[in-house]
C-alpha positions in Angstrom: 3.7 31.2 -2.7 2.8 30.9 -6.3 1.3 27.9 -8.0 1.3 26.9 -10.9 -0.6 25.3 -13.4 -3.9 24.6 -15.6 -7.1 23.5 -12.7 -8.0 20.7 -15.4 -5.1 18.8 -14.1 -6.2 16.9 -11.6 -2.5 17.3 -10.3 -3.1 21.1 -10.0 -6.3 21.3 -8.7 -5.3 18.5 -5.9 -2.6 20.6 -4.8 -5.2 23.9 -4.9 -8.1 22.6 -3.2 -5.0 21.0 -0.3 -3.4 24.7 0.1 -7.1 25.7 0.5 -8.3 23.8 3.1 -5.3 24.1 4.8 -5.2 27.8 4.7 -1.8 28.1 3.3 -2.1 31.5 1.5 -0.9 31.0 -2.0 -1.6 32.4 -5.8 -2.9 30.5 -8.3 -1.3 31.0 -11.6 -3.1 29.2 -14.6 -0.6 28.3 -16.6 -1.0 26.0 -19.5 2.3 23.9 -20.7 0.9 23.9 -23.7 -0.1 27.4 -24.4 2.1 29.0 -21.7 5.0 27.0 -22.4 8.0 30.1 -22.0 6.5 31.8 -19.6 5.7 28.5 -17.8 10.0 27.5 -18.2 11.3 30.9 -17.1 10.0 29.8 -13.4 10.8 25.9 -14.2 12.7 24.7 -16.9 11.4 21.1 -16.9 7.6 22.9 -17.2 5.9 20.7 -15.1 2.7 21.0 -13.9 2.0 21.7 -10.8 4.9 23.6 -9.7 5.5 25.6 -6.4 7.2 28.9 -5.9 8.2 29.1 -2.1 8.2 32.3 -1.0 12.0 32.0 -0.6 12.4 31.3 -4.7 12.2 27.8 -4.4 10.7 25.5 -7.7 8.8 22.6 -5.6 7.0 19.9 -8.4 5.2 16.9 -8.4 2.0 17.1 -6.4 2.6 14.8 -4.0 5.9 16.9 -3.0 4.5 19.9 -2.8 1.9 18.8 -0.3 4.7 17.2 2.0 6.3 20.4 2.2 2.5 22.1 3.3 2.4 19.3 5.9 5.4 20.6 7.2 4.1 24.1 7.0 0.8 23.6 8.8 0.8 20.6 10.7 -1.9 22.0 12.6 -3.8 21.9 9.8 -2.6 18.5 8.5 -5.0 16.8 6.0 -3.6 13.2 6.7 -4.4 10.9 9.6 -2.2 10.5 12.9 -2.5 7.4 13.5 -0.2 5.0 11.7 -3.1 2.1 10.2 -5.1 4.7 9.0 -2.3 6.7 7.7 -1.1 3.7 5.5 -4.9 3.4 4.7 -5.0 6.6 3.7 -1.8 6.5 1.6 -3.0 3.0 -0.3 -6.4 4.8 -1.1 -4.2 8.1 -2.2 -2.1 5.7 -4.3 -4.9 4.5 -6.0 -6.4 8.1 -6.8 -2.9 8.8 -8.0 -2.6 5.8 -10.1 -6.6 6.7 -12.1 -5.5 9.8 -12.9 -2.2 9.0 -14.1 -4.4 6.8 -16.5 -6.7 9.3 -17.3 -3.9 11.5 -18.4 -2.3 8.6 -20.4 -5.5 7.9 -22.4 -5.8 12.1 -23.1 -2.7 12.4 -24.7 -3.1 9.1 -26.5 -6.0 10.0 -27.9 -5.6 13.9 -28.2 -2.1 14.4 -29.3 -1.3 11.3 -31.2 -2.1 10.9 -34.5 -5.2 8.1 -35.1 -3.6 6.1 -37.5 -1.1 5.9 -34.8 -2.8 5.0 -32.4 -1.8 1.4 -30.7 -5.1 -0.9 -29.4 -3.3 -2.7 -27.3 -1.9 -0.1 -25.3 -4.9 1.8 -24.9 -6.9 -1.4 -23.7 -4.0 -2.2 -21.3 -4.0 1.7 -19.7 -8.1 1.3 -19.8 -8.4 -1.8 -17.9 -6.0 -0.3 -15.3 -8.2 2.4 -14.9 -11.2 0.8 -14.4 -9.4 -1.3 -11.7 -8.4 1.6 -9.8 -11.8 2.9 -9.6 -12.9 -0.6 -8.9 -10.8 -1.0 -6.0 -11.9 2.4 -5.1 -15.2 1.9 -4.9 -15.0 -1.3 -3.0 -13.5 0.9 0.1 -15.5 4.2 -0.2 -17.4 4.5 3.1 -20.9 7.1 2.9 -19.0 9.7 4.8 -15.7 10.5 4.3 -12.4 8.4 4.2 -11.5 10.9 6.6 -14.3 9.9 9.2 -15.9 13.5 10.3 -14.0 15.5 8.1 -12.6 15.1 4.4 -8.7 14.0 4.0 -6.1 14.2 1.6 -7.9 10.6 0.3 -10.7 12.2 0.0 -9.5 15.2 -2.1 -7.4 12.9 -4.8 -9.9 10.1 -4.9 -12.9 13.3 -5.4 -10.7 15.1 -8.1 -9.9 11.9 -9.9 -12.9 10.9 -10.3 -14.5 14.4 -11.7 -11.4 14.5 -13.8 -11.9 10.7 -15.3 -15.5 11.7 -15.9 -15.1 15.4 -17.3 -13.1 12.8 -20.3 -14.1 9.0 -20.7 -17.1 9.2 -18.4 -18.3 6.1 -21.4 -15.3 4.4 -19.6 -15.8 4.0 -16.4 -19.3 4.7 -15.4 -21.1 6.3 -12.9 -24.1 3.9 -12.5 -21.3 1.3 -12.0 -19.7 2.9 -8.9 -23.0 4.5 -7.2 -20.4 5.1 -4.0 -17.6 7.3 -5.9 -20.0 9.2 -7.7 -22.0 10.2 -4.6 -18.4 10.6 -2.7 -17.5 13.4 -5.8 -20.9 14.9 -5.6 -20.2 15.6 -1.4 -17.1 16.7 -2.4 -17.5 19.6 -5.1 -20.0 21.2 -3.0 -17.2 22.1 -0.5 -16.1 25.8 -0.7 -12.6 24.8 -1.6 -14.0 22.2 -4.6 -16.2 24.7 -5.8 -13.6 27.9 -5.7 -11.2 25.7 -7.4 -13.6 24.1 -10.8 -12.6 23.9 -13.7 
């Protein structure tokens, strides 16, 4: 399998650390939309980011797609919960990772590929204030260990990426002293092998 796509996105580097601690063998290709925007079309013509090559030929994309289809590949090696309450648990906490780096990724283009003078305030307080909710709720329901229990899940991965991502941008936005619990749930996160192969 080939993936595909820049580790900076917190998309990509979700669906690498995944693979990894699922020990799916894959190969990372760091493709940038941007930059590698032909190269990047000739194995997806929508270039989106991250995209999947199956071994078989087939374009998987959308991050949370391409880690249903690893579920289904190594079950045994599932990174989301059994049991159906902490399963929905895990998917509302996923949802909210999801939702802060979709945010994030708003206010990056906003601010990095529009114009200035064309920049609209209103807009830009709307997507910030949604991102600092996120993390608020987030912070709220982080436990010291993992969301996981004895072992990191797939809600610890997103809600761990997002949050490095958010702060490797507007870390003035939405502060580390102000959510003491996320920041010490990224720390214990990137010192995993699979964080730390996988930086950016």
């Amino acid at each position: 399998m080939r993936l595909l796509g820049m580790l900076d996105s917190p998309y990509v580097r979700r669906t690498a650390i995944s693979l990894k601690m699922m020990e799916l063998d894959f190969e990372l290709n760091q493709l940038s939309v941007f930059r590698n925007f032909d190269e990047f079309k000739a194995v997806n013509p929508v270039v989106k980011a991250p995209s999947l090559l199956t071994d078989d030929g087939q374009v998987l994309m959308d991050s949370t797609l391409i880690l249903e289809y690893a579920e289904r590949l190594k079950p045994s090696k599932s990174l989301m919960p059994a049991n159906g309450g902490d399963y929905v648990k895990a998917q509302q906490l996923i949802g909210f990772g999801l939702a802060a780096n979709e945010k994030t990724v708003q206010l990056v283009y906003e601010k990095t590929l529009r114009p200035q003078e064309k920049h609209h305030q209103p807009w830009l307080d709307r997507v910030s204030g949604q991102l600092q909710r996120a993390y608020d709720e987030l912070e709220r329901a982080t436990p010291v260990g993992w969301f996981g229990g004895s072992k990191p899940n797939q809600a610890d991965i997103t809600v761990a990426v997002a949050w490095r991502f958010t702060q490797s941008r507007f870390a003035e936005l939405v502060r580390n002293e102000g959510h003491p619990k996320l920041a010490a749930h990224s720390a214990q996160a990137e010192k995993l092998p699979a964080f730390k192969e996988l930086n950016f």
